[in-house]
N, C-alpha and C positions, 0 to 999 in steps of 0.2 A: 504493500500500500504506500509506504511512505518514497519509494522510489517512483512510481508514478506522480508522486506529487514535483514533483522534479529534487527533491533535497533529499538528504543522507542522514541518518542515525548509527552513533555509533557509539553503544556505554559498554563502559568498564563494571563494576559494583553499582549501579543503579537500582537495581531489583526490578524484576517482572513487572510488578505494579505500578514504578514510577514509567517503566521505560514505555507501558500503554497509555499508562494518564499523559506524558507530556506529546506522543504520536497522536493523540486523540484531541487533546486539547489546548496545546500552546498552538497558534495561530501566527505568532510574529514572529517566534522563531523560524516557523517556515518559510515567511514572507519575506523573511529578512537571508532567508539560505542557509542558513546557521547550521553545522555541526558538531556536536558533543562528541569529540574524539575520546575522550577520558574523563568520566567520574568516580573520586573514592567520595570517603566521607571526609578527607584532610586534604583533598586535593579536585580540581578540572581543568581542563583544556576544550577551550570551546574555538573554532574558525568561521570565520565570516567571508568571504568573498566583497571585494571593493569594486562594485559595479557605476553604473551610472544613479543608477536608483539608489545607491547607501551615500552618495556625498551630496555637498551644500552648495551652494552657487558660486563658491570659487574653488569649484573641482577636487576640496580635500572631501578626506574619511566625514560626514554631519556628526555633529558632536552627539546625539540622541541615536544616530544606531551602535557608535563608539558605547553611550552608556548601556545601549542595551545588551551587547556581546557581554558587560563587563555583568551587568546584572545576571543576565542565564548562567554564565561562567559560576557564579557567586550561588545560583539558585540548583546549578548542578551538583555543587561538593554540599551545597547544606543540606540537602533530599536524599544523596544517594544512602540507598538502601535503606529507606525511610518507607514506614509505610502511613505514616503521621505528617503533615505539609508543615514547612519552615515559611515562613512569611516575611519580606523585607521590613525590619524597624528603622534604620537610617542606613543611611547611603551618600558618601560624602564623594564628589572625584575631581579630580585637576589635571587639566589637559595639559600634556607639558609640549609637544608640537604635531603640525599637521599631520596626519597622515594621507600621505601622498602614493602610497601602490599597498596593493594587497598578495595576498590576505592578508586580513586583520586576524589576530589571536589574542585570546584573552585567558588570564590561569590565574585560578581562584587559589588562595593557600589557606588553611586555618591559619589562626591568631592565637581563639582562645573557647573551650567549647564547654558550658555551665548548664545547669538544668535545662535550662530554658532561653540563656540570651546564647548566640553564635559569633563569632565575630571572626572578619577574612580580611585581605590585603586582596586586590586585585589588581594584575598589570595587565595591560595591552598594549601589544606589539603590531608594530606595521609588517611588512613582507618582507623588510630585509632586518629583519629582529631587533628594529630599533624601539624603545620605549615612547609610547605616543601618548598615554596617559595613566594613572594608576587611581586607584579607590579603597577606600575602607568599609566593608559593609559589617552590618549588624543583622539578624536575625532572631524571631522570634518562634519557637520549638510550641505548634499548638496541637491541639487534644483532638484535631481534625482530622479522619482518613478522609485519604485522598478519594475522591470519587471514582465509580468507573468507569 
């Protein structure tokens, strides 16, 4: 199914359950081309392809599909092998320069991981593995399964 749609899935430790919920119902990751090369629960590597449709009017990477590679990145290592959904609490990022070719890649890291709050470091890289932006997320660990 998901290669018909023209994109790619690809998890690591995801679990069955998340790897259908997010095939089912993440939307922008598709639209956006995006694929999860690697999710643990301490780690992801998510890829974006730099089209005409992902940049801004003076031809770099849009700063909003930059945040979104970095968010899925963040929302792949806090879910995997979850069968409970982590929900973004804040989300800080700073663009440090354009990105001008792709793909774009984004790698989530744990920070620090408590009952209930999650907290990641996210970098993103341009195509020739230069740092084009980085993030701190936080996460919220709720009492939700995931639907199916």
């Amino acid at each position: 199914m998901p290669e018909a749609l023209g994109f790619r899935l690809v998890f690591g430790n995801l679990g069955e359950h998340m790897k259908n919920y997010v095939e089912k119902h993440d939307k922008l990751l598709r639209h956006l081309q995006m694929t999860i090369e690697t999710a643990t629960p301490d780690y992801a590597r998510v890829t974006m392809p730099l089209t005409e449709n992902h940049k801004n009017g003076m031809g770099c990477a849009h700063g909003g599909a930059i945040f979104s590679l970095a968010d899925v990145a963040f929302g792949a290592a806090a879910n995997a092998g979850k069968d409970m959904g982590v929900v973004s609490l804040s989300t800080t990022i700073e663009f440090l320069r354009p990105g001008t070719c792709g793909p774009l890649a984004a790698e989530s890291y744990v920070v620090r991981k408590g009952q209930r709050i999650q907290s990641f470091t996210v970098k993103v890289f341009d195509g020739t593995g230069e740092l084009i932006a980085q993030c701190m997320a936080s996460g919220y660990q709720t009492d939700i399964l995931l639907p199916d």
